[in-house]
N, C-alpha and C positions, 0 to 999 in steps of 0.2 A: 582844408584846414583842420576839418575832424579828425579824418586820417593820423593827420600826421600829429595831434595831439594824441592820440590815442597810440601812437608807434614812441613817442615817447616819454610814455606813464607807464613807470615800473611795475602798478599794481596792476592796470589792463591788459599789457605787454604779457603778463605773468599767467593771468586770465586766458588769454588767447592759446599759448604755446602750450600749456599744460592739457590743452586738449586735441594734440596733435599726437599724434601713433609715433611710441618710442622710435621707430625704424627713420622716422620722420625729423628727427631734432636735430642731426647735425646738420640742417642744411638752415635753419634760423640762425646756430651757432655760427657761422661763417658770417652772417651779417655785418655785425658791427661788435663791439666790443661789449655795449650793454647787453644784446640779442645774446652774445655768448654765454658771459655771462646766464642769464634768466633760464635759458634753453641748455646748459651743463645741468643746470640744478632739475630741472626736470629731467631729466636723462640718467640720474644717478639717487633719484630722490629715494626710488623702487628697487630695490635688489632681491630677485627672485633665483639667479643662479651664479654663485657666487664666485665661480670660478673665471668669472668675466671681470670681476673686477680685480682678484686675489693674481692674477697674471701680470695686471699691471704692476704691481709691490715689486714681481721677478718671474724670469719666466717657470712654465710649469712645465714635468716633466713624470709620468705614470712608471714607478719601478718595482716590478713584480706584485702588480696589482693596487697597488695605490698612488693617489698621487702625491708630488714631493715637489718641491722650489729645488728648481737647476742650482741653485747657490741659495746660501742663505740674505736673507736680507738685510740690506747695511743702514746705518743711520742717512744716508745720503737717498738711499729707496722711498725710504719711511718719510723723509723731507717731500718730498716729491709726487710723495700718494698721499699725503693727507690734504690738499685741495678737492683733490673728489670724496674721500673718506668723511669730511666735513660735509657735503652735501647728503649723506647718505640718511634718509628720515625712517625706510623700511627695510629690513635684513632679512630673508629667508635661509635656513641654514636646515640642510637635511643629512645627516648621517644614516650611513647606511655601509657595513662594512662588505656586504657583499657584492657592490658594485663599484666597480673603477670610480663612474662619473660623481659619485656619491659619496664616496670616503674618503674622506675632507676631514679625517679625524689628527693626521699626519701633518698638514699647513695649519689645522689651528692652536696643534701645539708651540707649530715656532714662529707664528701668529703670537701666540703669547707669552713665548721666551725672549722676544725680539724687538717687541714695541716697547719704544722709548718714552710712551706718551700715556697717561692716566687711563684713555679708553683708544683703542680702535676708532670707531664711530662718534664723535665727541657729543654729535648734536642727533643720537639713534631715540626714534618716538615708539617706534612698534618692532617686535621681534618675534619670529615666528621658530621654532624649535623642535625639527621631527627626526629624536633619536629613535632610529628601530634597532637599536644592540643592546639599548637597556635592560639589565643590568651592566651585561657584560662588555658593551662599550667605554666610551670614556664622559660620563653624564655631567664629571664636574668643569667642562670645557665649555659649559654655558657661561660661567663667568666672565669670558673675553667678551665678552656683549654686555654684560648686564651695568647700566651705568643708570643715573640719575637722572637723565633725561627720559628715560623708558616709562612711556604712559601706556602702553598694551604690551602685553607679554599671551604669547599662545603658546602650547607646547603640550605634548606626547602626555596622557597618565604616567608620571613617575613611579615607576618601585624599588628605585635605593640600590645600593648595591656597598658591600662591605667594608670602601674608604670613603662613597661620598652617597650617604642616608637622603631620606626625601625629607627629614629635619633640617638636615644641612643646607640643603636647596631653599627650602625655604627661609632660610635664618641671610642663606647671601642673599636670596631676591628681597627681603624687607629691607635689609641692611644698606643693596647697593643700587635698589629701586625704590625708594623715599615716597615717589611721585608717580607710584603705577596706579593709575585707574579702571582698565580693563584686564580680567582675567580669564582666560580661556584654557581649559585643560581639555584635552580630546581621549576620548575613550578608547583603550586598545587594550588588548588579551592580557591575561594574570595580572590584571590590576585588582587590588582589592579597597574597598571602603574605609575599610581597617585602618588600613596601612598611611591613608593618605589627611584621615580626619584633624588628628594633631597640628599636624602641618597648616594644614587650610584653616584651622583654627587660629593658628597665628598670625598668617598674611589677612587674614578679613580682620584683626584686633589691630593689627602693626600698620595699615596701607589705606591709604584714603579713596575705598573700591565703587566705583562709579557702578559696574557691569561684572558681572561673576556668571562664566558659562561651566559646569559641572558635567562628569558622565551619569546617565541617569542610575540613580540610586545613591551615588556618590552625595549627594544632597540628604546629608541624616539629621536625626533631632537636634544633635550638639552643635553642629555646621548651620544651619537655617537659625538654633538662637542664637549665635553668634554674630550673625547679622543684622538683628535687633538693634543693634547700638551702631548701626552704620547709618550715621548721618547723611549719606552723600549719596548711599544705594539705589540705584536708578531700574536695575535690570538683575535678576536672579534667572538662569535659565539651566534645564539638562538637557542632554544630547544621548545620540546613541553611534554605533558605528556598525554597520552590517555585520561585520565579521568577527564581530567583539563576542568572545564564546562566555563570558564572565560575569555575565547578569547573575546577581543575586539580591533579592527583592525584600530579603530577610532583615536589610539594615535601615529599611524604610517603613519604621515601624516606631511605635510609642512617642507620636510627636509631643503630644497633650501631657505624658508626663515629663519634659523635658522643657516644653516652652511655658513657661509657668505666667510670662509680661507679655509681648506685645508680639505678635506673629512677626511683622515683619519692621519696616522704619517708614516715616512718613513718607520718606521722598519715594519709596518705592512706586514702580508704572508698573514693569513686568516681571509678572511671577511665575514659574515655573517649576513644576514640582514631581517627585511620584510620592503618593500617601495614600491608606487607607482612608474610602471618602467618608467614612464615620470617625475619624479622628478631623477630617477636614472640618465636616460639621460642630465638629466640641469645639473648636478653636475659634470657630467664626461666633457660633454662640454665644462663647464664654467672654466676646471683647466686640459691642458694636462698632467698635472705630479702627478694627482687623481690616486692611486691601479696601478702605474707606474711598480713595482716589485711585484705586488699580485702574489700570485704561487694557493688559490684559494680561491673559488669566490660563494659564494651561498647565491643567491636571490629569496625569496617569494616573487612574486611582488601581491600590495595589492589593489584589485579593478581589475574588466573586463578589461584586454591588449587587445588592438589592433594589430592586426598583422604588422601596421606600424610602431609603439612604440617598438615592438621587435625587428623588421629586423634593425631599430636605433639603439639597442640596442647590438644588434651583429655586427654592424659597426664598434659600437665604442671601446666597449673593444679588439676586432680584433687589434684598430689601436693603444690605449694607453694600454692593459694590456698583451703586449710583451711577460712575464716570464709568464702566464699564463699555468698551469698545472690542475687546478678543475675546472669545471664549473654547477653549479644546477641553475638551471631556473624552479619553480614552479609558473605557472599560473592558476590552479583549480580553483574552488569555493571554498571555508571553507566547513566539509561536516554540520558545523551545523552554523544557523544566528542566530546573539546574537540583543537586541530591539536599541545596539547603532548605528547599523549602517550595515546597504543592501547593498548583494553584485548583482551585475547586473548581469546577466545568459550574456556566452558567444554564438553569434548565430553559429552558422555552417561556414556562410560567413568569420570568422576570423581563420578559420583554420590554421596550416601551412603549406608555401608551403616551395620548393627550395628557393625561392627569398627571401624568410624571414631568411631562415640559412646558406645563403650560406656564406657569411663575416666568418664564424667561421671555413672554411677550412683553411684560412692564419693562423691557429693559430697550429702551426705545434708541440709546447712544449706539445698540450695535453693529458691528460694521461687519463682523467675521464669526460664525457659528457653525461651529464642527462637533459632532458627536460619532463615537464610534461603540462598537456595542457587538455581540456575539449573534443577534438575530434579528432580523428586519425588523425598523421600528411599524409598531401594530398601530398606525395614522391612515387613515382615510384620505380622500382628497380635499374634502372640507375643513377638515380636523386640523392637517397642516394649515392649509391656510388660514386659519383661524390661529394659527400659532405665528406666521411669518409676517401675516397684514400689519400688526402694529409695529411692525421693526421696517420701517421703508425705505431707512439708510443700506441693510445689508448689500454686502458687496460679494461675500462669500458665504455660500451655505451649502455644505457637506452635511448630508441626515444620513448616514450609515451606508456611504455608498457601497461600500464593500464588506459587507456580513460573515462572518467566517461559517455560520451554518444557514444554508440557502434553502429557508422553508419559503415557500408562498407571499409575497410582500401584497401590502393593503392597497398602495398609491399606484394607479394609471396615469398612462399620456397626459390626460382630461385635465389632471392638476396643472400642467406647466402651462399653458396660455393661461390662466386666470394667475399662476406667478409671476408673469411676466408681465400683468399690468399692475401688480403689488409693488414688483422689487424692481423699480426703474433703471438701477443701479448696480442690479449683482454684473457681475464678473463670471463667477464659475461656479457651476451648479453640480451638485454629484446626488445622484437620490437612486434606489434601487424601485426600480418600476417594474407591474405585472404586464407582460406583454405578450403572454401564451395566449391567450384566447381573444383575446377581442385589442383590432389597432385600428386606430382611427382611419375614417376615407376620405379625407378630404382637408382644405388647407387650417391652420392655424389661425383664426378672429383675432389673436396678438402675436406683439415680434417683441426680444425681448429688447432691449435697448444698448447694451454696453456686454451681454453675455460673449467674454472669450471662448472657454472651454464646458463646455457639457461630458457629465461622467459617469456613464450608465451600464459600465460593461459586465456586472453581476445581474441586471435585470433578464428577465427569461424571456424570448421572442417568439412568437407565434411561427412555424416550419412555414416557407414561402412565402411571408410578407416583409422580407428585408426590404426591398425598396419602399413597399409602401411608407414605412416606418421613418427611411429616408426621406423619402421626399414631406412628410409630415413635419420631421424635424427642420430640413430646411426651409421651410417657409415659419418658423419659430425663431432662429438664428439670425443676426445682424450679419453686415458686411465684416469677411476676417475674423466671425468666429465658426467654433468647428468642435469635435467629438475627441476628447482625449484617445491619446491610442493605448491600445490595451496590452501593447508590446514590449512597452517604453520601459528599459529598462534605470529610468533616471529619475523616476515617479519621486515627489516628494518624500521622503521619510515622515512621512504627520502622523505614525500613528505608534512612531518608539520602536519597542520590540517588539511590532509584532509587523513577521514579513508578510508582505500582500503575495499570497500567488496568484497565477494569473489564472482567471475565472474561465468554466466551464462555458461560457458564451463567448468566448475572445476570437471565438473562426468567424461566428455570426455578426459580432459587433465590427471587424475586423472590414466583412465586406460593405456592413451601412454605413462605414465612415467613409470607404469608398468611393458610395453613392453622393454624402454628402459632400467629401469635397469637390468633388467635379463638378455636382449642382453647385458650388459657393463660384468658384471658379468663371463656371457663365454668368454668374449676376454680377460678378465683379467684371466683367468684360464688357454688361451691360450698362456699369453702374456709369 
C-alpha cells in the first residue's frame, strides 16, 4: 500500500527518478503517462551538449566545417520542440570555431532568426557560456538565452569586441535577467580588470546578486564598494585558471581609500578576496562590525606580508569575525611576474612563528585552516598544538604543506599522534615534517579518527627508512584513509596563482604511499 502511494505522488515519484543516470530515464518514461511525463522532465532538465537537442528542431548537417540545419526550421518544428524546450532548467552552450563539434555559432544564429516565441527556453534557471573566439567570434548570440527566468549566469571573462562591448552585455543581461542571482565569470587570457570594472559595476547596482564568483584580482576597490549596498550578497568569491597568463595584482590595491562605509553587506557569509593585508587590517579596524557574521573568509594577500601585518591580522579577525568557520590565508609569491608590477621575495626572517598565529586559537567555530607562506612555519611540536587544541571542531588543517623555499622545518612525526587525539574530527591533514634524521620505531599510541588524506610530500625522509615511516603512518590512519599522491595532476587550485610543483621528495613519498596502501588494504580485508 506504501508502494504504491508513493508511485503515485508526483512530488516522490519526482524524488525517485531524478536520481536515476540520465542513460536510465527512458525506461520510467514508457511507464505510464504520469512516469513520462516526471521522467521527460528530468531527461531534458540538464543540457550539456546541445546538439542533441538542436537536431531535434531539424536535422543537422556539418558543411565545410561547420555545422548547419539540412533546412531551416519551420513554425511547425518550433510547435513541436517546444515541449522539451520547456522542460529545459540548465543550457550549456560552448563555442568554439575551431572545431566542427563546437561551432554552433551558425544554428544559433537561425536559432534566433527563426524562433517565433519570446525565448528559446521559456522556463531556463542556469546558463553556462564558453565563448573561446572572443572577440572575434559572435559574443552578442548570448542573447538567444538570456530571459527572465535566468537565476545563474556563468560565462568566459568578456573583452568586447567593436559591435558588441562588455557594456553592452552587460546592459542586455540587467535588462533581460531582472532576476539573476548568481554570477560567475571565469578567468581566461587578455582579460583585463579594466576593461570589465564598469560593467560589473552595473550588474552588482542593477541585479538582485545572491553569489558573485570574479577572476582574481578582477575584484578592485570600486567593484567590492559596490557591493556594500547589496542587500541579498551571500557569497563574494575569486578564482583563477591555470593557464590564464594575465594576472596583474596592480588593480588590487588602494581598498581603504575607496571603501570609505562598510566593507561589505550584512548578509554576507563568504568572502573572498586578493588585497594587500595592511589595507585588510585598516578596513577591519576602522569598522568593528566589518565580516561581523562571515562563516568564511579567504584572502590572497597581495605583496610581501610581514609577519607583523599577519599576527595583526589574526588578532583581529580573532576578535571581530566571531561566526568564523573558513579561513585561507595565501601569502606566496605569484609563481609567474607580469612587467605591471614586482612582487618582493619574502626573507627567511618573516617566517612564522607561534606569536604570529596564535590569536586564531580563540577562534573555537573553526572547521577549516589553511595557511600558505614562502618558508616552513618556525612551530615546534608543542607550539602547534598549543595552537590546534582549542579549535576541536577542525576538519581541515593545511600549515604550509608546501613551502616554496625548503629550509629545515621545526615539526616531527611526534606531533601527529598527540593531533589526533585533539582533532577528532580533521579530515585532511597537510603539515611539512623533518624526517631526515630521526623516524619513529614503533606503532602510533593514537589513530586518528575521520583522517581521509595526509599531505606530506615537501617533508624531507631519512635515505632507507621509507617503510619504517610507512608502516608508522599506517598504524596513525583509520580505515580508507591514505597519503595524497604527489603526482596528481588534479590537486586542488587552494593556493590561486601560485602553481605547486612537484616536490623534490615526490620519488620518496611516491614509494611510502605504496607501502601505505597495501598495509590499508590488509586491514581492510581484515576489517
Amino acid at each position: 500500500m506504501a508502494c504504491a502511494r508513493v508511485m503515485s505522488s508526483p512530488g516522490l515519484l519526482a524524488l525517485i527518478i531524478n536520481e536515476f543516470e540520465r542513460n536510465d530515464l527512458p525506461v520510467p518514461a514508457l511507464v505510464c503517462r504520469r512516469w513520462s511525463s516526471i521522467a521527460r522532465d528530468a531527461i531534458w532538465r540538464h543540457i550539456e551538449n546541445p546538439l542533441e537537442l538542436f537536431s531535434l528542431l531539424a536535422p543537422l548537417e556539418t558543411v565545410e566545417g561547420r555545422l548547419e540545419f539540412q533546412r531551416t526550421p519551420s513554425y511547425l518544428d518550433w510547435q513541436r520542440f517546444q515541449p522539451l524546450a520547456r522542460r529545459v532548467r540548465s543550457f550549456t552552450a560552448t563555442l568554439h570555431a575551431s572545431s566542427s563539434d563546437t561551432n554552433i555559432a551558425h544554428l544559433l544564429h537561425v536559432l534566433k532568426s527563426t524562433c517565433p516565441y519570446e525565448s528559446i527556453f521559456p522556463h531556463l534557471e542556469e546558463l553556462v557560456w564558453h565563448n573561446h573566439d572572443e572577440p572575434d567570434g559572435y559574443p552578442e548570440l548570448i542573447c538567444v538565452f538570456l530571459t527572465a527566468t535566468v537565476k545563474s549566469l556563468k560565462i568566459f571573462t568578456p573583452t568586447g569586441s567593436s559591435r558588441y562591448s562588455v557594456e553592452i552585455l552587460s546592459e542586455d543581461v540587467a535588462g533581460r535577467c531582472p532576476n539573476l542571482e548568481s554570477l560567475h565569470i571565469e578567468p581566461v587570457n587578455h582579460a583585463y580588470a579594466t576593461t570589465l570594472e564598469p560593467a560589473l559595476i552595473q550588474l552588482i547596482q542593477r541585479l538582485p546578486l545572491k553569489s558573485i564568483r570574479l577572476p582574481l584580482y578582477f575584484l578592485t576597490p570600486r567593484v567590492l564598494a559596490a557591493t556594500s549596498d547589496c542587500k541579498d550578497l551571500q557569497v563574494i568569491e575569486v578564482g583563477v585558471n591555470r593557464s590564464d597568463q594575465s594576472h596583474n595584482w596592480s588593480y588590487a590595491r588602494g581598498f581603504p581609500d575607496v571603501l570609505l562605509h562598510a566593507l561589505s553587506s550584512s548578509s554576507l557569509q563568504s568572502l573572498g578576496l586578493a588585497i594587500p593585508l595592511m589595507e585588510m587590517n585598516a578596513l577591519l579596524v576602522r569598522d568593528p562590525s566589518h565580516l561581523r557574521f562571515i562563516h568564511r573568509l579567504s584572502v590572497r594577500a597581495v605583496g610581501m606580508t610581514k609577519r607583523d601585518v599577519m599576527r595583526l591580522f589574526c588578532e583581529t579577525i580573532s576578535k571581530r569575525c566571531t561566526h568564523l568557520r573558513e579561513l585561507l590565508l595565501v601569502t606566496n609569491r605569484p609563481s609567474r611576474e607580469t612587467r605591471h608590477s614586482r612582487w618582493e621575495k619574502t626573507p627567511g626572517s618573516e617566517a612564522i612563528t607561534l606569536e604570529t598565529l596564535l590569536p586564531l586559537s580563540e577562534l573555537g567555530t573553526l572547521t577549516y585552516l589553511e595557511l600558505s607562506h614562502e618558508h616552513p612555519v618556525l612551530l615546534t611540536d608543542e607550539e602547534l598544538l598549543a595552537l590546534v587544541t582549542p579549535l576541536p571542531r577542525l576538519e581541515v588543517l593545511l600549515m604550509n604543506e608546501c613551502p616554496a623555499n625548503l629550509t629545515k622545518p621545526n615539526l616531527t612525526m611526534n606531533c601527529l599522534p598527540h593531533l589526533a587525539r585533539a582533532l577528532p574530527n580533521l579530515r585532511e591533514l597537510g603539515v611539512c615534517l623533518d624526517l631526515s634524521e630521526r623516524v619513529p620505531d614503533g606503532p602510533s599510541p593514537n589513530r586518528f579518527q575521520s583522517l581521509k588524506l595526509l599531505c606530506p610530500h615537501f617533508s624531507p625522509v631519512k635515505k632507507g627508512h621509507e617503510e619504517d615511516v610507512a608502516l608508522f603512518i599506517s598504524t596513525l590512519l583509520p580505515l580508507r584513509g591514505g597519503i595524497e599522491d604527489a603526482d596528481a595532476e588534479d590537486r586542488p587550485d587552494r593556493s590561486f596563482d601560485v602553481i605547486l610543483t612537484q616536490p623534490p621528495t615526490a620519488g620518496v613519498w611516491r614509494k611510502i604511499r605504496g607501502h601505505v596502501d597495501l598495509i590499508m588494504r590488509g586491514r581492510e580485508w581484515n576489517a
